[in-house]
C-alpha positions in Angstrom: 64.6 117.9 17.9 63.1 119.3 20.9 62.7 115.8 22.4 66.5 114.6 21.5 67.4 117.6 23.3 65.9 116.8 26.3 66.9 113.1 26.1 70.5 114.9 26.6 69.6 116.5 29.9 67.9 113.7 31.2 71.5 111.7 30.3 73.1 114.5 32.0 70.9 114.1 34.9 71.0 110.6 35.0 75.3 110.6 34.6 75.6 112.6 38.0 73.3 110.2 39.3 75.3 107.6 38.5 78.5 109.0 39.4 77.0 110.2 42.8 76.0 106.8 44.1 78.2 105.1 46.9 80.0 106.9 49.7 81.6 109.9 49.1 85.4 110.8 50.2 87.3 113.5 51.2 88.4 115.7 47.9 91.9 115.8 49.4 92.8 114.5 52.5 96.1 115.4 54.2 98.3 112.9 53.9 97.2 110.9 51.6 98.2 106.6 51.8 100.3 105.0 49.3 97.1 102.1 48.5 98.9 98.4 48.3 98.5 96.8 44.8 95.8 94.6 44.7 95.5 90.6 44.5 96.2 89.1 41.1 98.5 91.4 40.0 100.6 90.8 36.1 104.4 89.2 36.0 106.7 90.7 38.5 108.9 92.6 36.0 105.6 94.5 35.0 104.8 95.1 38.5 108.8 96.1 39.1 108.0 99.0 36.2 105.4 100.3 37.6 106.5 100.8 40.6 109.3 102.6 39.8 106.9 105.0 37.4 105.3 107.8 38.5 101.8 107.7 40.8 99.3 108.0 39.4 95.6 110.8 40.4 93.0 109.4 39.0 90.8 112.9 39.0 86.9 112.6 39.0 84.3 114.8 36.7 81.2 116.5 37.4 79.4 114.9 40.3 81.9 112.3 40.7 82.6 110.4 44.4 85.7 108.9 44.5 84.1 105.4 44.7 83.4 105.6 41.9 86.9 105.4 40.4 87.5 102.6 41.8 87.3 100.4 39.1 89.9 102.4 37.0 91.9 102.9 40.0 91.7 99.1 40.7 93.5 98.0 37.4 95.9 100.4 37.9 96.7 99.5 41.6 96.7 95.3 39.9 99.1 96.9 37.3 101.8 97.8 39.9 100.6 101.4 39.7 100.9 103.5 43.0 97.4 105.1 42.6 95.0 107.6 43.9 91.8 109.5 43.2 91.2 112.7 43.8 86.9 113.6 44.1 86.4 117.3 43.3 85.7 120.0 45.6 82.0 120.5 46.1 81.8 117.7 43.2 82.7 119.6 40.9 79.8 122.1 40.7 81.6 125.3 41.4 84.3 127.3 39.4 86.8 124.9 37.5 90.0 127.2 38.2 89.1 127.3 42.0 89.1 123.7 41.4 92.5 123.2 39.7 93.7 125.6 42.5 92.6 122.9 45.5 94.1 120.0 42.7 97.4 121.8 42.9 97.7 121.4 46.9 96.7 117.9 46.7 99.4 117.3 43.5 101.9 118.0 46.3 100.3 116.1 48.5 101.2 113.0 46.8 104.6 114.2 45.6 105.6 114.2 49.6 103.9 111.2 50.5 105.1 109.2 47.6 108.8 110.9 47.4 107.9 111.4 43.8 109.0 114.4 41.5 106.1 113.9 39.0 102.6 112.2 38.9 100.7 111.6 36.0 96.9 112.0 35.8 94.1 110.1 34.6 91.4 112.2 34.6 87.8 111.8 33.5 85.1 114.1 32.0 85.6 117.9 33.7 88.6 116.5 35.3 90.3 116.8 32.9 89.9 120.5 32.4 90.7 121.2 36.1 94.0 119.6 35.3 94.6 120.8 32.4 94.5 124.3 33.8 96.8 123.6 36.3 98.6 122.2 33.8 98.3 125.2 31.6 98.0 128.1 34.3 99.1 126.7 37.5 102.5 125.9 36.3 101.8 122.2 37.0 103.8 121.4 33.6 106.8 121.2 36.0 105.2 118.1 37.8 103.4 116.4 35.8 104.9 113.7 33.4 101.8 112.1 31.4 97.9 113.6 31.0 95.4 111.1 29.9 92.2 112.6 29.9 88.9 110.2 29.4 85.7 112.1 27.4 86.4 115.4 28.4 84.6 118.6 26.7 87.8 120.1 26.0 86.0 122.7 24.0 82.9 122.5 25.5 79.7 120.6 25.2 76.4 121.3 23.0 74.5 119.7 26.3 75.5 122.3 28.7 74.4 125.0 26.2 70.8 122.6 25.9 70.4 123.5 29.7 70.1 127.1 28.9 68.2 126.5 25.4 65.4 124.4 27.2 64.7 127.4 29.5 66.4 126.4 32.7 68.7 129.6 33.5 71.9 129.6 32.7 73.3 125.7 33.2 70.6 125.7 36.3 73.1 128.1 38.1 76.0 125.7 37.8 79.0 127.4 37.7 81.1 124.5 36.1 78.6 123.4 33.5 78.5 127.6 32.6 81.7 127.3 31.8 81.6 123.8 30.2 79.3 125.8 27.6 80.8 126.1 24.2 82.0 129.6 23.7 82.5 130.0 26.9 84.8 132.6 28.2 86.6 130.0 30.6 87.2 127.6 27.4 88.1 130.4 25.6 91.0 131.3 28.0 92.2 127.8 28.6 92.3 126.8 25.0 94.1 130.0 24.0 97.3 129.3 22.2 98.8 126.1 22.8 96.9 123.3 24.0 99.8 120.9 25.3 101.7 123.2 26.9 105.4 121.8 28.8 107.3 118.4 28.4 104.0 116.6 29.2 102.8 114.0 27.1 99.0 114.1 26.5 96.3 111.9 25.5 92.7 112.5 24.9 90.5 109.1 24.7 86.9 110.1 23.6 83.9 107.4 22.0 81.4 108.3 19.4 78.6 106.8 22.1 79.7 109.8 25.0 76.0 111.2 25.6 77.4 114.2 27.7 80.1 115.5 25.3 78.3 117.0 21.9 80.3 117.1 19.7 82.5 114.1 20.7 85.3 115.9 18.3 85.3 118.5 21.4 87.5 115.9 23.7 90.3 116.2 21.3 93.1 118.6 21.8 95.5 120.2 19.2 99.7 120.7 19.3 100.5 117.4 19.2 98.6 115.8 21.8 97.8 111.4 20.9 94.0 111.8 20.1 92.6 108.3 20.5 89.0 107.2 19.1 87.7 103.9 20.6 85.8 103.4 17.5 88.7 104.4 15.3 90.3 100.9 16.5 87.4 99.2 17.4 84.5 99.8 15.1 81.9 97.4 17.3 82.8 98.6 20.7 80.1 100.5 22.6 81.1 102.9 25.2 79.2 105.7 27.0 80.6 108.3 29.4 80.1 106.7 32.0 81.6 103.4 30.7 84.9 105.1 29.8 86.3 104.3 33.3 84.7 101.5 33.3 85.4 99.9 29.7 88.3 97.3 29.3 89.4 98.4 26.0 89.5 102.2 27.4 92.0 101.0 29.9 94.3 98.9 27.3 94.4 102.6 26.1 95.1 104.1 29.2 97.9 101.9 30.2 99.5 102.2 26.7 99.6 106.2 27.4 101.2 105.6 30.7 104.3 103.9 29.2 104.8 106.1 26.5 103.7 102.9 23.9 101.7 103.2 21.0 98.2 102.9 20.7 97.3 99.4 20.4 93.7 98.9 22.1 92.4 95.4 23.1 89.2 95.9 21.3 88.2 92.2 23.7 89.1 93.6 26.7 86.8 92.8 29.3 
């Protein structure tokens, strides 16, 4: 047990690696650049959609760069999506509110560049919890149309709580990962009363292979929110944490969310 345990860190150690690698960005610059779609994008009247829909922040987790986004980012941009990414402050390490607080600035940000009264979010792993508290205590239900959030610990993760358990402090002194803890008392203000605050339409995509969220029934969300399981539709598909911004079946998901469809993945997406 012991050993499994520690396997977990290790993958937690090993996922900010991961997501670290590359050159980092600024968190939020000031006037952030409408990004051209890229080569080889879809049918013109797809591309004439998306344009007209709202941009989109693709919002890193934990240790996240902005580079490494750029694959999700990159479909979206190829399906006619204006589209930006937004790295963390500090990467993410330090206190998730303060986080949602610099989110919020860089929310309007985009509004003003873009002319746009809403954005929707794409947001990965603690990501999605810094939206989802400006979502829930910001007031950012007013402009925000569409939250898809990709394996986040919406009620915490058994592998932050491991941290503690294998005698390294409390999360190593990481003040997100503290509160990433199940039970803790940030998770149990967020997740007080309703989940899906607003007119916003939620989604929650989660896979039963996510190393970093234990249990992976933890990136769900309740009141009414479209709770997708890769595995639920495609029994044979393998998908880390990692790979869920990375996967081609996670983004068939992804785009359904962002037109309101229903969820059909492409279980052969490459």
């Amino acid at each position: 047990m012991l050993l499994r345990k520690t396997v977990l860190v290790v993958s937690l150690a090993a996922a900010a690696l991961l997501a670290s690698t590359g050159t980092a960005t600024a968190a939020a610059p000031a006037a952030p650049a409408d990004p051209a779609p890229a080569v080889g994008a879809p049918a013109p009247a797809a591309l004439a959609t998306a344009a007209a829909a709202n941009p989109v922040i693709v919002v890193g987790g934990l240790s996240g760069v902005a580079v490494a986004y750029e694959p999700i980012a990159a479909r979206l941009r190829v399906d006619g999506y204006r589209t930006f990414i937004y790295q963390l402050p500090g990467l993410g390490l330090g206190d998730i509110p303060a986080s949602a607080r610099a989110f919020a600035g860089y929310v309007e940000q985009v509004r003003a560049s873009t002319g746009a009264a809403t954005v929707d979010v794409v947001a990965h792993s603690e990501g999605g919890l810094v939206s989802r508290y400006y979502l829930k205590r910001l007031g950012g239900t007013a402009t925000i149309g569409r939250y898809v959030s990709l394996g986040t610990p919406q009620y915490g993760t058994y592998v932050a709580n491991i941290v503690a358990f294998l005698g390294l402090g409390s999360c190593a002194g990481i003040v997100a990962c503290q509160q990433m803890t199940i039970g803790s008392a940030f998770l149990a203000d967020l997740n007080d009363g309703d989940d899906t605050p607003g007119a916003v339409r939620y989604t929650t995509i989660r896979t039963l292979q996510d190393e970093l969220v234990r249990p992976t029934g933890n990136a769900a969300v309740n009141d009414g929110a479209t709770n997708v399981l890769i595995q639920a539709y495609c029994p044979l598909r393998v998908v880390g944490h990692l790979g869920l911004v990375l996967d081609g079946t996670a983004y068939t998901i992804v785009r359904g969310a962002l037109v309101d469809g229903p969820v059909r993945p492409n279980c052969l997406a490459l």
